[in-house]
C-alpha positions in Angstrom: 19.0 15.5 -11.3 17.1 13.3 -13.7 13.5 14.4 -12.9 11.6 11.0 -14.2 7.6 11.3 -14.1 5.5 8.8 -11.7 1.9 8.4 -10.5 1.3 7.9 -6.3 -1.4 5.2 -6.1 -3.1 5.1 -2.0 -5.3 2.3 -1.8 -7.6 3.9 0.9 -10.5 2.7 3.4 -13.3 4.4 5.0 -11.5 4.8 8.7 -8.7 6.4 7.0 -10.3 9.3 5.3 -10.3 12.1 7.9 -5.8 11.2 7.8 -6.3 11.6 4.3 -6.1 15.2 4.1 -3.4 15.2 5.9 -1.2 12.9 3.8 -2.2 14.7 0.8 -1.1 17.9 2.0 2.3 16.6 2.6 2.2 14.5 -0.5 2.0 18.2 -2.6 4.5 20.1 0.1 7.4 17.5 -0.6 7.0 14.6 -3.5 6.6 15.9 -7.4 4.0 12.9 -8.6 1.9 13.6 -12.2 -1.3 12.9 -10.3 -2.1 11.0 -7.1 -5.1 8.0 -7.2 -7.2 7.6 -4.7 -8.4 4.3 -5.0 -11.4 3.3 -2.7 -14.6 2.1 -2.6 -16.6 4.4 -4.4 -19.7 4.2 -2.6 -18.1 6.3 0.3 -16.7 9.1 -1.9 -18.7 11.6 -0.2 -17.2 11.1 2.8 -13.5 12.0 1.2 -12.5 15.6 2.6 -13.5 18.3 0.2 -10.4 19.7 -0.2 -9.6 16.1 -1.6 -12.7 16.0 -4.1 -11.7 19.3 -5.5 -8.1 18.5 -6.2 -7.9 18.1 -9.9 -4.6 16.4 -8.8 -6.1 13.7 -7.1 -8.1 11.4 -9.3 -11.1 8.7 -7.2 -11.6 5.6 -8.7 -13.4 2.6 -7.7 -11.5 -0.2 -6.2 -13.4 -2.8 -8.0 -13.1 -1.3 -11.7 -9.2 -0.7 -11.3 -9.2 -3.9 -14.2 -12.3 -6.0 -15.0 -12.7 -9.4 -13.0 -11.2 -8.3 -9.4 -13.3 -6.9 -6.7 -13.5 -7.7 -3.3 -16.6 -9.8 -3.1 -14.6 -12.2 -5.8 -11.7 -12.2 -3.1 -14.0 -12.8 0.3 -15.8 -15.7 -1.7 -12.6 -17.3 -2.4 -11.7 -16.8 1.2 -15.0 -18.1 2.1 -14.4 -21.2 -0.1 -10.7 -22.4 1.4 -12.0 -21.7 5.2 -9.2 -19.0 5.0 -11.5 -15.8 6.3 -9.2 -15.0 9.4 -6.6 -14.5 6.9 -8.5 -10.9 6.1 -9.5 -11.0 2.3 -9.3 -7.0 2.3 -5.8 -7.0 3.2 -4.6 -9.1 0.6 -6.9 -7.6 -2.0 -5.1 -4.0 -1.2 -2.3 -6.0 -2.2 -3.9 -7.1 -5.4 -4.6 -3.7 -6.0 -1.5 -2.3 -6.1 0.1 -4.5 -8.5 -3.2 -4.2 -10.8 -2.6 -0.6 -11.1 -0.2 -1.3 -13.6 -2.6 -3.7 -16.1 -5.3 -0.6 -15.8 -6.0 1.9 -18.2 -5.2 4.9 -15.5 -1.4 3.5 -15.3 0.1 6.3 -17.9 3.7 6.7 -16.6 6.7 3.7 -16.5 6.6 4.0 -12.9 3.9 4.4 -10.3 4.6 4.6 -6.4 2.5 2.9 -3.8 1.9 4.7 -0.9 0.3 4.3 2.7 -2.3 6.5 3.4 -1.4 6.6 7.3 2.1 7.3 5.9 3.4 11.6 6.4 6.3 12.2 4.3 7.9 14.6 6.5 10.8 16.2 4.0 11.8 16.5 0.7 11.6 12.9 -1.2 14.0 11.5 -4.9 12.5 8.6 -5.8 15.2 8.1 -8.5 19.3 9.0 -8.1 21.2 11.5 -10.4 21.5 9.2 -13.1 17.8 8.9 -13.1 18.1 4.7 -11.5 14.9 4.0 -9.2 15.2 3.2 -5.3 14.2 0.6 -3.6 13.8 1.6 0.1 15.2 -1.4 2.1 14.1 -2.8 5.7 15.5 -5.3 8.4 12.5 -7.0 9.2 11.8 -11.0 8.0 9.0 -13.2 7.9 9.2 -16.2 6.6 5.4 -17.6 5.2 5.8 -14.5 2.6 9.2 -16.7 1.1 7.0 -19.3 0.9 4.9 -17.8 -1.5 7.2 -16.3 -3.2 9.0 -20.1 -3.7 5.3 -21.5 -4.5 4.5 -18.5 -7.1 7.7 -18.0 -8.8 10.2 -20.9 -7.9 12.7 -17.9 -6.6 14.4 -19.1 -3.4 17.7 -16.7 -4.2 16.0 -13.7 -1.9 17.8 -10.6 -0.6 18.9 -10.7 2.8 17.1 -6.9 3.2 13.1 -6.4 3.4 11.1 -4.7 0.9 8.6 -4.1 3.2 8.5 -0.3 3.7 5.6 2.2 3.9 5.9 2.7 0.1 7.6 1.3 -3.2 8.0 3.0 -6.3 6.8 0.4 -8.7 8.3 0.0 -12.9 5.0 -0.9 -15.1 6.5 -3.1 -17.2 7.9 -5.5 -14.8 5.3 -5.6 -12.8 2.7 -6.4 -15.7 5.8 -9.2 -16.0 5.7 -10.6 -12.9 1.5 -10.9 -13.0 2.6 -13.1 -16.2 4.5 -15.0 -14.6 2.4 -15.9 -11.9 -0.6 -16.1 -14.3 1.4 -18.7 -16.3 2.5 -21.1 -13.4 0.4 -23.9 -13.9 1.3 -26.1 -10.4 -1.0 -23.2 -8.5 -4.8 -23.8 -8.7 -7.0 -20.8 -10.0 -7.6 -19.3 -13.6 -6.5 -15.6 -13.1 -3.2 -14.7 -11.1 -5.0 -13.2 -8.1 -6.4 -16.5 -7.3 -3.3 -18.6 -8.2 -1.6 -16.2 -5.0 -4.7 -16.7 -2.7 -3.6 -20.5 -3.6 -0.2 -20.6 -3.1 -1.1 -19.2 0.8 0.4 -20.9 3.8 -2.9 -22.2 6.0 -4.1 -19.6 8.2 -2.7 -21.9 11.3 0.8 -21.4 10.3 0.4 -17.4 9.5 -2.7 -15.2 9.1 -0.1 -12.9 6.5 0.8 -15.1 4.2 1.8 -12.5 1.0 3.5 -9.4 0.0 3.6 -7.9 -2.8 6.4 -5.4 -1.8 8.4 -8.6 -0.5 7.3 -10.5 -4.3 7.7 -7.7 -6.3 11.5 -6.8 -4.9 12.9 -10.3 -5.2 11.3 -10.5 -8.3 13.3 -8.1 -9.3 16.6 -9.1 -7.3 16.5 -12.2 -9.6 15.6 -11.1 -12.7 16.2 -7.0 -12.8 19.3 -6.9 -10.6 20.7 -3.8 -12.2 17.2 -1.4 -12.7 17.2 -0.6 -8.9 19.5 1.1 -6.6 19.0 0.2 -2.6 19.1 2.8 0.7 18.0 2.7 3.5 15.6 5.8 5.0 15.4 6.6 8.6 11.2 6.2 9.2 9.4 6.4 12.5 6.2 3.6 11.8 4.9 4.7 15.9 4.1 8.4 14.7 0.6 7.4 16.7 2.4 7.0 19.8 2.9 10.9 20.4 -0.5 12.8 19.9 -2.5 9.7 17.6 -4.0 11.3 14.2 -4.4 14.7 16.0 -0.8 15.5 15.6 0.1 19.1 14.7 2.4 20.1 12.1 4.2 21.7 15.2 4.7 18.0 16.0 5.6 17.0 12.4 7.9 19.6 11.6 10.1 18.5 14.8 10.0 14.8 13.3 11.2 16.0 10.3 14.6 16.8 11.7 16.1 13.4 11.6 13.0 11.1 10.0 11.7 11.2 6.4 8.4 9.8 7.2 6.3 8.8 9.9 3.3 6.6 9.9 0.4 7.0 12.3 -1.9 4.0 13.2 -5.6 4.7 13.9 -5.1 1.9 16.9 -2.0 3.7 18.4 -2.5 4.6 21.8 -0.7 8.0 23.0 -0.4 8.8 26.2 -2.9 10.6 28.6 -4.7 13.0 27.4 -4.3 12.5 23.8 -4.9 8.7 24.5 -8.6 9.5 25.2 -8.7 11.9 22.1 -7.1 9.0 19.9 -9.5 6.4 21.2 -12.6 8.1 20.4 -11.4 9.5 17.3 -11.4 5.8 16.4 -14.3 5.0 17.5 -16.2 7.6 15.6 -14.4 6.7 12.3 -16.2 3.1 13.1 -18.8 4.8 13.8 -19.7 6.3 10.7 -18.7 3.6 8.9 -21.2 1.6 10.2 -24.0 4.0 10.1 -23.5 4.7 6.5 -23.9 1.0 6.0 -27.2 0.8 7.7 -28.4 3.5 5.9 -27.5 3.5 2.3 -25.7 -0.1 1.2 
């Protein structure tokens, strides 16, 4: 086996801290990254499990340093200014995130891989065959605003049949810092930098409130013009892990998934049923909670 070297990058928010721990854990027990970003907003870094701050593995930085010009205020005004704030500016700028990782100065490896912090890797993980070729993990799902933008930012309308969309991609550097060009160079899109000429290229928020992907974007992107970097396959993934015992699941629980999944993903809004339903709903609530609390009292 070709053992190739990659970063893990986990855009994280407050309500998905207390998971957090538990996704690291399994991040160490089965995947083989150089180091593993946590990328947040920096002002809640207290509130990070322990075991997480004192992980010389896993290295905090601030969501809105990751490169110079993008935070999430810039983002939300823009929002604010096309009367798109249903569309959720923090969801796209996760997005943004991701591919901005590889224009920053913490991006030391060819290839970084994006992954969900509600996402438990539950066995052994290559993210690269034999011959040392990446995967692309490949979907069944389709939705069609996110072709739209793709069309608008890139003129690509040759697209693969498959989704991109999984609960992580294993992202090259280089053609990634190739496709921002490329979008940063179409001049039919409104907006100086290429974060903006995306916002712009958005369906109204009447036709879709999701109107990007970057997984979607940057694996077409790559269909087109990088056919033969990227091997597909296809992973069996349960995305309802929530559904059994919420984000109080035991690695009893985990270990029996791991028999015929490779990773399940556990929503802080999954209902389980009774009792752990009750358990799961006020678990949520109290992640809310403190979220709010801390904003009264120290922002």
């Amino acid at each position: 086996m070709n053992v190739m070297m990659y970063n893990i990058i986990i855009p994280v928010i407050f309500r998905d801290y207390s998971f957090l721990n538990t996704t690291i854990k399994y991040i160490h027990k089965y995947l083989l990254p150089k180091s593993v970003y946590i990328i947040t907003d920096i002002r809640f870094k207290r509130f990070l499990p322990k075991d997480i701050l004192i992980d010389k593995s896993c290295i905090i930085i601030d969501e809105n340093e990751v490169i110079e010009g993008l935070d999430i205020d810039k983002i939300k005004g823009l929002f604010e200014k096309l009367n798109r704030v249903k569309m959720g500016a923090g969801w796209y700028y996760q997005q943004f995130l991701k591919m901005a990782f590889a224009l920053s100065r913490y991006c030391d490896t060819d290839y970084y891989l994006s992954w969900d912090s509600d996402t438990i890797p539950l066995r052994k993980i290559d993210f690269f065959n034999e011959n040392g070729k990446p995967y692309f993990t490949m979907k069944s799902e389709y939705h069609k605003p996110y072709f739209v933008a793709i069309e608008r930012l890139l003129g690509i309308t040759n697209t693969n049949k498959r989704s991109y969309i999984a609960e992580n991609m294993l992202f090259n550097k280089n053609i990634m810092v190739e496709l921002i060009n490329r979008i940063q160079s179409n001049e039919q899109l409104k907006g100086t930098s290429w974060y903006e000429k995306i916002i712009y290229a958005l369906e109204p928020e009447s036709v879709s409130p999701m109107g990007f992907s970057e997984f979607e974007t940057y694996g077409n992107y790559c269909f087109n013009y990088h056919p033969l970097v990227y091997e597909e396959r296809m992973l069996p993934s349960f995305r309802k892990g929530g559904l059994i015992q919420g984000r109080l699941v035991t690695e009893k629980i985990l270990d029996q998934l791991g028999f015929d999944q490779v990773t399940a993903s556990f929503e802080i809004y999954d209902r389980p049923p009774f009792p752990w339903g009750i358990l799961a709903y006020w678990y949520a609530r109290w992640q809310r909670r403190k979220e709010l609390l801390f904003r009264k009292w120290f922002l």
